[in-house]
Every structure is written in structure tokens, then in C-alpha cells.
N, C-alpha and C positions, 0 to 999 in steps of 0.2 A: 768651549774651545774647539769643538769638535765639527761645530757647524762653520766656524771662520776659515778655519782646516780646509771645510770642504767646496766652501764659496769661494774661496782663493781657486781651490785646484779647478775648481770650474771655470773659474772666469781667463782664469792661466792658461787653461787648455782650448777655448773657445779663441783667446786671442792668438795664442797660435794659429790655429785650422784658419781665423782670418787673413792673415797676415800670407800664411801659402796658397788660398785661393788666392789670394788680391794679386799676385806675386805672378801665377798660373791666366788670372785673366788678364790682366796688363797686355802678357807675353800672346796668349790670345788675339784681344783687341789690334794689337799691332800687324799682327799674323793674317788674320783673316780681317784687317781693314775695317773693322766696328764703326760706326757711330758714336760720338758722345753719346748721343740721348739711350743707348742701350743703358751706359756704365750705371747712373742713379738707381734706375730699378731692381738690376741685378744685386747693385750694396745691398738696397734694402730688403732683399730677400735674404742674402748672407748675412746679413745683421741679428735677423728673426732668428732664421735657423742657430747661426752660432748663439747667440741667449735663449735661445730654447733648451738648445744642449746643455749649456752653461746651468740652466737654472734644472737640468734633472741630475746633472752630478750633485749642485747643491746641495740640493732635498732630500739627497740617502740618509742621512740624520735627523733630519727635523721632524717630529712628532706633531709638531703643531705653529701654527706662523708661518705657514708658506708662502701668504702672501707676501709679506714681507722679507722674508730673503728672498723673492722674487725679484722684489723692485728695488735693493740692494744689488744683488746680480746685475741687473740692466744698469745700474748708474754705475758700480763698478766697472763692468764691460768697456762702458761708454766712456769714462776719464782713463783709463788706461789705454783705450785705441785713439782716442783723442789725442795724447800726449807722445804714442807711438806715431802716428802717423805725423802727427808735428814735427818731432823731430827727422822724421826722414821728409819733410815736405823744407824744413830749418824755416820754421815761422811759424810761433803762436798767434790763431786770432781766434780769440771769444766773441763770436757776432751771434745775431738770433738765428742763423742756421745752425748751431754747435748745441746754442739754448732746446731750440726745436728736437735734436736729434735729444736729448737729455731727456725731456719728457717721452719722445716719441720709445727710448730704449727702457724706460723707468714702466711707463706701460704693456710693454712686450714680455720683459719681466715679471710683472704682474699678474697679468694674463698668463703667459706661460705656469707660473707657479700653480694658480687656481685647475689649469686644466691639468694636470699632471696631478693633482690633488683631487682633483672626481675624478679620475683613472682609480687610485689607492682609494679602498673603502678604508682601511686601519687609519687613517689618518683624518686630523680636522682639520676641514676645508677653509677656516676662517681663523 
């Protein structure tokens, strides 16, 4: 129970910090006259970093299986900002760019966990 606990308030906490950068570069964008082609790259750095975050609140619990609530954090992450951002966008569409990002958040996840896991020696890597 203690780890669901902690992968909620992780991934809770990360979709906020998204949701006010997103909010903050928008406001940006507009301001100082952006590019589209900036906006993409920028998400997906803020995508990385908020599930990275996400997945080291996770882990304060976990003894063992990080990878795993890794890539549980990233698909969490991912259906909750999906579903957020739909509805302030008001239209659901499941295309292979939502697919894409599903994997793309599931391995970031994953990754993030493994290397936050060879950081901690107390802890098994696998």
C-alpha cells in the first residue's frame, strides 16, 4: 500500500509541475513570439524531467522492483496528462502519436528507475 501511496503522490506531483510549466510556456510562446517547432522538444524534455521526478518520489519505498514502478510511473504519468490535457484540449483522440508517447513515457520510466537505483547501493537494481 505504501508504494501505490507513493506512486500516486508522485505522479500527482509531477502532473502538476507539468500542467504550470505548460501554463508558464504557453504564456511564454505568445510573449516572446516562439516557433511551433520549439514547443515539441521543449514537452519532451519536461516530460523526462517531470517522470524522472515522479519516479524518485516513487522509489522512497521500494526495496526492490524499481524497475517496475518505473514504468508504471511513466504509463501513469502518461494516461493522466493524456486525459488532462484532453479535456482542456475537449477531444479525446487515441492516434499512434498518444501510442508513441505511451511507450516513449513507459521507457523513461524505466530508465529513470534503473538509474536512481545504481545511485542507491541498499537497494536491488532488478
Amino acid at each position: 500500500m505504501a508504494m501505490v501511496k507513493s506512486m500516486f503522490k508522485g505522479v500527482l506531483c509531477s502532473v502538476i509541475a507539468t500542467l504550470l510549466f505548460v501554463l508558464v510556456f504557453a504564456f511564454i510562446v505568445q510573449v516572446a513570439g516562439l516557433s511551433n517547432s520549439v514547443i515539441s522538444p521543449v514537452m519532451q524534455v519536461v516530460k523526462v524531467l517531470a517522470i524522472f521526478v515522479a519516479v524518485l518520489i516513487a522509489l522512497k519505498p521500494a526495496r526492490s522492483k524499481g524497475w517496475l514502478y518505473g514504468g508504471l510511473v511513466g504509463i501513469f504519468y502518461m494516461v493522466i496528462t493524456f486525459l488532462v490535457f484532453s479535456l482542456l484540449d475537449g477531444q479525446f483522440v487515441i492516434n499512434i502519436s498518444a501510442l508513441s508517447d505511451l511507450l516513449f513515457e513507459t521507457l523513461v520510466g524505466l530508465i529513470s528507475a534503473v538509474l536512481i537505483r545504481m545511485r542507491n547501493k541498499d537497494v536491488e537494481v532488478v
